[in-house]
N, C-alpha and C positions, 0 to 999 in steps of 0.2 A: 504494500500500500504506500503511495508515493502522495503524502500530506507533511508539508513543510510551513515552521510558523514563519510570517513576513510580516512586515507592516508597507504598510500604504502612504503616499508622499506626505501624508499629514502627520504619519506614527503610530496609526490607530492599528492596534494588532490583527491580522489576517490568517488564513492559510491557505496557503497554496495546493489546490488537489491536482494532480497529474495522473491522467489514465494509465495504467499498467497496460492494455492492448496497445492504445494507438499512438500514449502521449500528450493527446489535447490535454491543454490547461485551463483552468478556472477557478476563480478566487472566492473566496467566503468569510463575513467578517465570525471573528471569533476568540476568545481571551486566549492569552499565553501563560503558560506557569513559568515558574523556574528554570524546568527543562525543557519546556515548552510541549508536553506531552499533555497536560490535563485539558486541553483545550479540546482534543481530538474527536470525542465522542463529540461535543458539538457543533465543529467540523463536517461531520459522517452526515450529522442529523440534518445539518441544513443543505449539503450537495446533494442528498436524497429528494430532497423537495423537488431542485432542478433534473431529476430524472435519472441521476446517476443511482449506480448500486454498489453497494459492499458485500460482498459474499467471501466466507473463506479469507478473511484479510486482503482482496484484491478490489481495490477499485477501479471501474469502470465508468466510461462516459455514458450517456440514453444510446449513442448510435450503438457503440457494441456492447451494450447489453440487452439491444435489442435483436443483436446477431448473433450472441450467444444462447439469447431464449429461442431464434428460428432453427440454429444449427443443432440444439438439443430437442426440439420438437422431431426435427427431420431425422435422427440418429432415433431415437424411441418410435418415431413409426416406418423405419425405411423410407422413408421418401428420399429423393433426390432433388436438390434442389433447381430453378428453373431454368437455367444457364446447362445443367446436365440433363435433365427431361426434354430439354427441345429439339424436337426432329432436326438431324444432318441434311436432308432431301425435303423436299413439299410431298404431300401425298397425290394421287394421282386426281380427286379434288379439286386440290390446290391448284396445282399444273391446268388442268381444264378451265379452272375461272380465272386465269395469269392469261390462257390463251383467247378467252375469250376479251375480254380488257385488251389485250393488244389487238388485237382481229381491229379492235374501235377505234386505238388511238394511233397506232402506228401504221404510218405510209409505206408502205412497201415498196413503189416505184422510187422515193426520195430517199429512201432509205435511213427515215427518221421521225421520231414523234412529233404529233401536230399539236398546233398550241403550244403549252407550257408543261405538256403533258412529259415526263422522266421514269426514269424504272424504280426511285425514290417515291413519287407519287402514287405508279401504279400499287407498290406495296402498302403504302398506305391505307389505300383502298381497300385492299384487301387481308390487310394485318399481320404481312408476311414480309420474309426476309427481302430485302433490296437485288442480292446476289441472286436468290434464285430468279426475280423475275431478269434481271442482265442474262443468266446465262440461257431462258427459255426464249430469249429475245432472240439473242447473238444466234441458238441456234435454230431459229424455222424462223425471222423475219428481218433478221439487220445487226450488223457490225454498229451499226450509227449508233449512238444513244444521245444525240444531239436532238434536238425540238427547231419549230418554228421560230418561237422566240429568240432561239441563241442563232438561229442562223439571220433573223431580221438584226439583233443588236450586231453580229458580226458583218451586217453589209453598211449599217452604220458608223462602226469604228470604222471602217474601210473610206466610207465617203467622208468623215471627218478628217481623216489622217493625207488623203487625195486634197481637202479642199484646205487642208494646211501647209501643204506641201507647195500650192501654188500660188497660197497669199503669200508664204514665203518668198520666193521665185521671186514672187512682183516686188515684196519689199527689198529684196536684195539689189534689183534693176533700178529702184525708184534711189535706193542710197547710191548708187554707181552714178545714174542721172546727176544729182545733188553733189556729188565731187566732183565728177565732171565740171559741173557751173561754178563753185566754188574755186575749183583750179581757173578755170578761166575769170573772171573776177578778181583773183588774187595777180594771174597775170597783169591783168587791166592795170591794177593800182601800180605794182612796180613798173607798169610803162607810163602810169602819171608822173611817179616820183622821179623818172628819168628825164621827164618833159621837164617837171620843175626846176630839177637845176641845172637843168640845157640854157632856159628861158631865166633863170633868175639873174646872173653876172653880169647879163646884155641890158636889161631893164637898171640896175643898179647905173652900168654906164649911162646910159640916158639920162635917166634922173640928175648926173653929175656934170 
């Protein structure tokens, strides 16, 4: 049983329960002795209200001791838990109404589901594995497991990616344009400043 006394940033005495399964921690206020052990029982008393258990000197948190009551329920009646009880395969069922859902939803000439319809969905549907309806797909109607809508948003990223690519282009041309003019205007001025003092020492004579 992992109960340690602490205190809290103000001093006020605590103790620390730490689950023996899993580790989680959680606090509960509570007196400390000397040794800090007579607190303990009322420690136990109060993490028991939040759902935790003490059995046997081992503290537990609600979640695993609520895994300890399923795994000892399942060990006194043989059962298997749901993770071990669940068919490897669909039954033949299963398989028949996976194929009939697809018959509906999937294109066979495009070789992929219509709408928004997935082999995610169709399980849904039907409250069965993902995998098995992929692999009754892959084999009697399509490799695809792509839909309408991914091939509509994929002709959009396409025409987005196209209609950027060529306002780029244009903005590339339009700065090339813009230096272009620039260099020539910067020409312009250094053939003014060459005028001016061509033109300046001649006017100075004049003037004298």
């Amino acid at each position: 049983m992992a109960l340690d006394p602490v205190r809290d940033a103000r001093g006020a005495p605590r103790y620390r329960c730490i689950c023996d399964d899993c580790g989680r921690e959680d606090t509960v206020a509570a007196r400390h002795g000397r040794d800090g052990s007579d607190g303990h029982g009322q420690a136990v008393s109060k993490i028991q209200r939040l759902g935790w258990s003490y059995i046997g000197k081992r503290l537990r948190c609600g979640t695993c001791e609520a895994k300890r009551k399923v795994e000892k329920m399942a060990a006194r009646t043989g059962q298997k838990t749901p993770a071990e009880t669940a068919p490897r395969e669909p039954t033949r069922v299963q398989k028949r109404e996976i194929m009939d859902i697809l018959n509906e939803v999937y294109d066979h000439d495009r070789q992929c589901y219509c709408g928004g319809e997935t082999d995610d969905t169709v399980a849904k549907v039907l409250n069965v594995m993902p995998g098995w309806v992929a692999g009754i797909r892959d084999e009697f109607f399509g490799p695809g497991g792509t839909n309408d809508d991914m091939a509509a948003l994929g002709d959009e990223i396409r025409k987005f990616m196209q209609d950027t690519q060529a306002r780029l282009t244009a903005a590339k041309l339009e700065v090339e344009s813009l230096e272009a003019v620039i260099g020539r205007v910067s020409s312009m001025s250094k053939t003014l400043d060459q005028i001016k003092d061509a033109v300046g020492p001649r006017n100075l004579v004049r003037v004298k």
